[in-house]
C-alpha positions in Angstrom: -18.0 6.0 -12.5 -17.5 9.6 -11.0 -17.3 8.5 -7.3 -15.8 5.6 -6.1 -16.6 4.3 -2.6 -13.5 2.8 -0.7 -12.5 1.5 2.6 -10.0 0.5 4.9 -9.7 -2.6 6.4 -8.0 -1.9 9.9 -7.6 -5.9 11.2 -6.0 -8.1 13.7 -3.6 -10.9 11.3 -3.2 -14.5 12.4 0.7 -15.7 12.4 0.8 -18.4 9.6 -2.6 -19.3 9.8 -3.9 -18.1 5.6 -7.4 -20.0 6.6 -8.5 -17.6 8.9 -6.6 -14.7 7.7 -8.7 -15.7 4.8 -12.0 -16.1 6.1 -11.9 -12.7 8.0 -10.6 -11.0 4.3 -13.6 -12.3 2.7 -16.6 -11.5 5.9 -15.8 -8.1 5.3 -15.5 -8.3 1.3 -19.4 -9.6 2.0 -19.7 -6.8 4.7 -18.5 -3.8 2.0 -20.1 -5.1 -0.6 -23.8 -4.6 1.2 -22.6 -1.2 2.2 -22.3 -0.1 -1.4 -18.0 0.3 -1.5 -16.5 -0.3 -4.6 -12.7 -0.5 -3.4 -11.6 -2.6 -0.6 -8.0 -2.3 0.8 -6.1 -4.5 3.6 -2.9 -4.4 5.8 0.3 -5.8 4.7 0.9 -9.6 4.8 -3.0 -9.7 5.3 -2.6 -13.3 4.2 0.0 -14.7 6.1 1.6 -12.5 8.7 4.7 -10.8 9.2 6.8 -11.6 12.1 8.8 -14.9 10.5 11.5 -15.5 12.3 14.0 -17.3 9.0 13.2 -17.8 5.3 12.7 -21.4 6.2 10.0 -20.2 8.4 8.2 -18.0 6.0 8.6 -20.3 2.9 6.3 -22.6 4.6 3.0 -20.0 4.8 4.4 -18.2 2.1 1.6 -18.5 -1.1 1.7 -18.8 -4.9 -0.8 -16.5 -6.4 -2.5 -19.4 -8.4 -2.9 -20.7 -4.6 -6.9 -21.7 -3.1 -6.6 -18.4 -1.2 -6.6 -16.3 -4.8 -9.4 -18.5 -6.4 -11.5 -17.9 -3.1 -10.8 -14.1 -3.7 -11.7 -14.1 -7.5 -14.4 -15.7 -6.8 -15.9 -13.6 -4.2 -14.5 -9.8 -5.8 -16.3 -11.3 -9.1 -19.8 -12.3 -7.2 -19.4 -9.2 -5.0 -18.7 -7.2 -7.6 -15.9 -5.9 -6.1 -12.4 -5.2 -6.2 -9.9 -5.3 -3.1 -6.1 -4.9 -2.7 -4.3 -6.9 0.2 -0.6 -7.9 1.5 0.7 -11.5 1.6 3.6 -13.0 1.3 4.3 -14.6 -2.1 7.0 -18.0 -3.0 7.9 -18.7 -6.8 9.5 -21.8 -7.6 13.1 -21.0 -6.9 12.3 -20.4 -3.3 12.5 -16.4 -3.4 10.3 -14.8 -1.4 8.5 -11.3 -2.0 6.4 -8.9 0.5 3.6 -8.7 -2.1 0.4 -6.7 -2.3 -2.3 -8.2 -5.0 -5.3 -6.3 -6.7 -8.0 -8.3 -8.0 -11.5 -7.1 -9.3 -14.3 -9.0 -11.0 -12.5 -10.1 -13.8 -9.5 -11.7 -11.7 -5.9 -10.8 -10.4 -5.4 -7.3 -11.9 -2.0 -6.6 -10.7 0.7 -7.8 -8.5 3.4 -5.2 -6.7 6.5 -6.7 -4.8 7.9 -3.8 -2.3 10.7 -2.6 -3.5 12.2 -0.9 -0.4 12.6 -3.1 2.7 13.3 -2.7 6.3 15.9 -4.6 8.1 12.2 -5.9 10.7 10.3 -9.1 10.3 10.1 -11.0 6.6 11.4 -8.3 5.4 14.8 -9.4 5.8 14.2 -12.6 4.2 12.7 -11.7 0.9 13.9 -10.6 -2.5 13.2 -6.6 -3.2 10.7 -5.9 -5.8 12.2 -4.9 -9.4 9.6 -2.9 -10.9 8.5 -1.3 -12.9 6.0 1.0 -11.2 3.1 0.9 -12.4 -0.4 2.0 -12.6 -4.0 0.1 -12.7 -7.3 1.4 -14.4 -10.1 -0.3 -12.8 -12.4 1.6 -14.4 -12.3 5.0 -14.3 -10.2 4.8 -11.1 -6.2 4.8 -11.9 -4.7 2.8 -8.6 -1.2 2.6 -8.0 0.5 -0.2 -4.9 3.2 0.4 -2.5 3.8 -1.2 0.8 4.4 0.0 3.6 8.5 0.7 4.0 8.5 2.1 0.3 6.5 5.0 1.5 9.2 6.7 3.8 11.1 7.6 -0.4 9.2 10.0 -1.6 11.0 9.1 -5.2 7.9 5.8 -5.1 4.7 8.0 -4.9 6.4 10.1 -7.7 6.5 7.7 -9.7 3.1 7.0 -9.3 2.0 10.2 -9.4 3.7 10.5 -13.2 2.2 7.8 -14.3 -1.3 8.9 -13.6 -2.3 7.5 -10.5 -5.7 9.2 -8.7 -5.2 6.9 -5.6 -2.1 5.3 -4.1 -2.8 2.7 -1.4 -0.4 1.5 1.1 -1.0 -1.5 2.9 1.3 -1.4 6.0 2.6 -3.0 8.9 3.3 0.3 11.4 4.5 -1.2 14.6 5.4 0.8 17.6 8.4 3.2 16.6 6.7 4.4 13.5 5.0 7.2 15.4 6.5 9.8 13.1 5.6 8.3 10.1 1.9 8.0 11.0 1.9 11.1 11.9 3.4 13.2 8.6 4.2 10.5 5.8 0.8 10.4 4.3 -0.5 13.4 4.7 3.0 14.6 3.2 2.9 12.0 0.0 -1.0 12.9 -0.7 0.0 16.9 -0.9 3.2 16.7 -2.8 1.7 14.7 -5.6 -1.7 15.6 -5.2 -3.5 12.5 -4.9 -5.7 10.4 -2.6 -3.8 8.4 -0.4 -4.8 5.6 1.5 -2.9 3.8 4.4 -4.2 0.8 6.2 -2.6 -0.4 9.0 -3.2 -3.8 10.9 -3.8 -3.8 15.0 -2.1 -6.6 17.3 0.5 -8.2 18.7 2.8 -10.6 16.4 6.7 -11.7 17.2 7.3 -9.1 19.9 5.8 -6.5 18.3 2.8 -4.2 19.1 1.0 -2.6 15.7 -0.2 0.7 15.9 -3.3 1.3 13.6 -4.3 4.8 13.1 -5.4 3.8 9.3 -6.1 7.2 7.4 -7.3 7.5 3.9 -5.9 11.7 2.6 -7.3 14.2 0.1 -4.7 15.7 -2.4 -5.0 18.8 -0.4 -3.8 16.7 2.7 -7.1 16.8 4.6 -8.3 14.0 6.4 -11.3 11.7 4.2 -11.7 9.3 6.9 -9.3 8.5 9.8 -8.8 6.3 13.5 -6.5 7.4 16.4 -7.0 3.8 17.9 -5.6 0.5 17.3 -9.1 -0.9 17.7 -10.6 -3.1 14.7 -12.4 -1.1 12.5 -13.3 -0.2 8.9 -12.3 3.1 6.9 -14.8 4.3 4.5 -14.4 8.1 2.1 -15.9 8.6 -1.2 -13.4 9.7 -3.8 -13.8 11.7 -7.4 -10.5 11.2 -8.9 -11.2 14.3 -10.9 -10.0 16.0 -8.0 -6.8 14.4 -7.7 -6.3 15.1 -11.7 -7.0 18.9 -11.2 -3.5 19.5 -10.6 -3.0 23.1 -11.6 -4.0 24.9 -8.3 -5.5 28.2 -9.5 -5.7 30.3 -5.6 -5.5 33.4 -7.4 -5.9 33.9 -10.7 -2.8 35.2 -12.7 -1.5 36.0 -8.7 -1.0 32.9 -7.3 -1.1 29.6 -9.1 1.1 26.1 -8.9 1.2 22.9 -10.4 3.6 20.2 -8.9 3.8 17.9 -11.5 4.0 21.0 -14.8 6.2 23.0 -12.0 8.9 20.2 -11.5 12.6 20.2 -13.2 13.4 16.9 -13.9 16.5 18.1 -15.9 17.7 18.5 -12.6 17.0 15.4 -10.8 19.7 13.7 -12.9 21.6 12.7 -9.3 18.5 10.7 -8.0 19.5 8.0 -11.0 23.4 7.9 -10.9 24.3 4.4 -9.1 27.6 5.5 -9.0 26.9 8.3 -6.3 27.5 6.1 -3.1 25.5 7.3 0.2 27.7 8.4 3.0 27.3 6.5 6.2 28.5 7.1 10.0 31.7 6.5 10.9 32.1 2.5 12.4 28.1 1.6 10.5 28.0 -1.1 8.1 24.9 -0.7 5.7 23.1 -3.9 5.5 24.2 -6.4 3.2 21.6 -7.5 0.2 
């Protein structure tokens, strides 16, 4: 496929409540599929929610991926012919939790991303941080790589991404009021540096005291906007993506005069200090960083 059709699912969640969270996941699966997209992404947590209050509290809406919710999904992505990436919060059988984000197509689950980086706000400072490895999904033509939300703000993330051969990175997010600056510059910033297609989608609402902010955009590598809401109103996302254009990384503006490449231009024999776990961060005077 040379143009792929995706959209962003800007949605009001329901606090603990999968069924619904659910049934409003899968009426606008039905909805995209009519209108011809191909890639369907959702906020963070989509599933479950985000504002848990304890670990006790989240393990109990907190889902396996072999859970009714998944089959439901498979089962519409493979009728649809479809594929769709959304948040929820994942349990194993030691009781860990994990901020997850899960990619399913027609042929099932195709990948499953634990954030990595997490905010000391909501679950988030209940659940185990992701391990890794990075990594990148071929859905056909289309090379996909997940973050969530938080993991965005370290530019080292969509780098990694961006090595690996990723056309698209999508980010679904929980933005809540005070994220103002990263809406504004993150993505647009992240799309150019790597020279990708970025999408962010951002839910609307009111959970646990906090007010979400919306403004879902989905960026060209050049940093333009494909499709994008100033509104925390409920709406859908839709831009049609080549990836060729996101592979087209040497920038030719004027031949022999001025040209760039920002992955052939980059000096990873120097970026030896971004790996050494022995450099400690310095931190204010009197500021504890938080314990993990």
């Amino acid at each position: 496929m040379t143009e792929w059709k995706i959209a962003c699912v800007q949605t009001d969640i329901s606090l603990g409540n999968s069924d619904h969270n659910l049934t409003n996941a899968l009426e606008h699966l039905e909805n995209e599929a009519k209108a011809g997209t191909h890639l369907v992404i959702f906020p963070e947590c989509m599933l479950t929610g985000y504002g848990f209050a304890s670990h006790a509290d989240a393990l109990e809406y907190a889902l396996f991926p072999q859970d009714e919710p998944f089959r439901k999904l498979k089962e519409a992505c493979a009728r649809l012919n479809i594929h769709t990436c959304l948040g929820f919060l994942e349990r194993d059988s030691s009781g860990r939790l994990f901020n997850s984000a899960i990619l399913i197509g027609p042929s099932g689950t195709i990948g499953c991303y634990h954030k990595t980086h997490l905010p000391w706000l909501g679950v988030d400072r209940f659940v185990t941080p992701g391990e890794g490895p990075w990594q990148v999904h071929d859905i056909g033509g289309l090379r996909i790589g997940m973050i969530i939300c938080y993991d965005g703000s370290f530019p080292e993330a969509p780098r990694a991404l961006a090595v690996l051969g990723a056309d698209l990175i999508v980010l679904p997010t929980n933005w809540p009021e005070g994220a103002r600056s990263v809406i504004d510059h993150l993505v647009t910033a992240r799309a150019v540096e790597n020279h990708l297609f970025f999408a962010a989608c951002n839910r609307i609402g009111h959970e646990s005291g906090f007010r979400f902010l919306g403004e879902s955009r989905i960026v060209a590598p050049d940093g333009s906007f494909l499709a994008i809401t100033t509104t925390d109103d409920s709406t859908v996302l839709r831009a049609t993506i080549n990836p060729a254009h996101s592979r087209r990384k040497h920038l030719v503006r004027v031949p022999g005069a001025h040209e760039i490449h920002r992955m052939a231009d980059r000096r990873p024999d120097l970026y030896g200090t971004l790996a050494n776990s022995d450099l400690k961060p310095s931190f204010p005077v009197g500021w504890t960083p938080r314990q993990t």
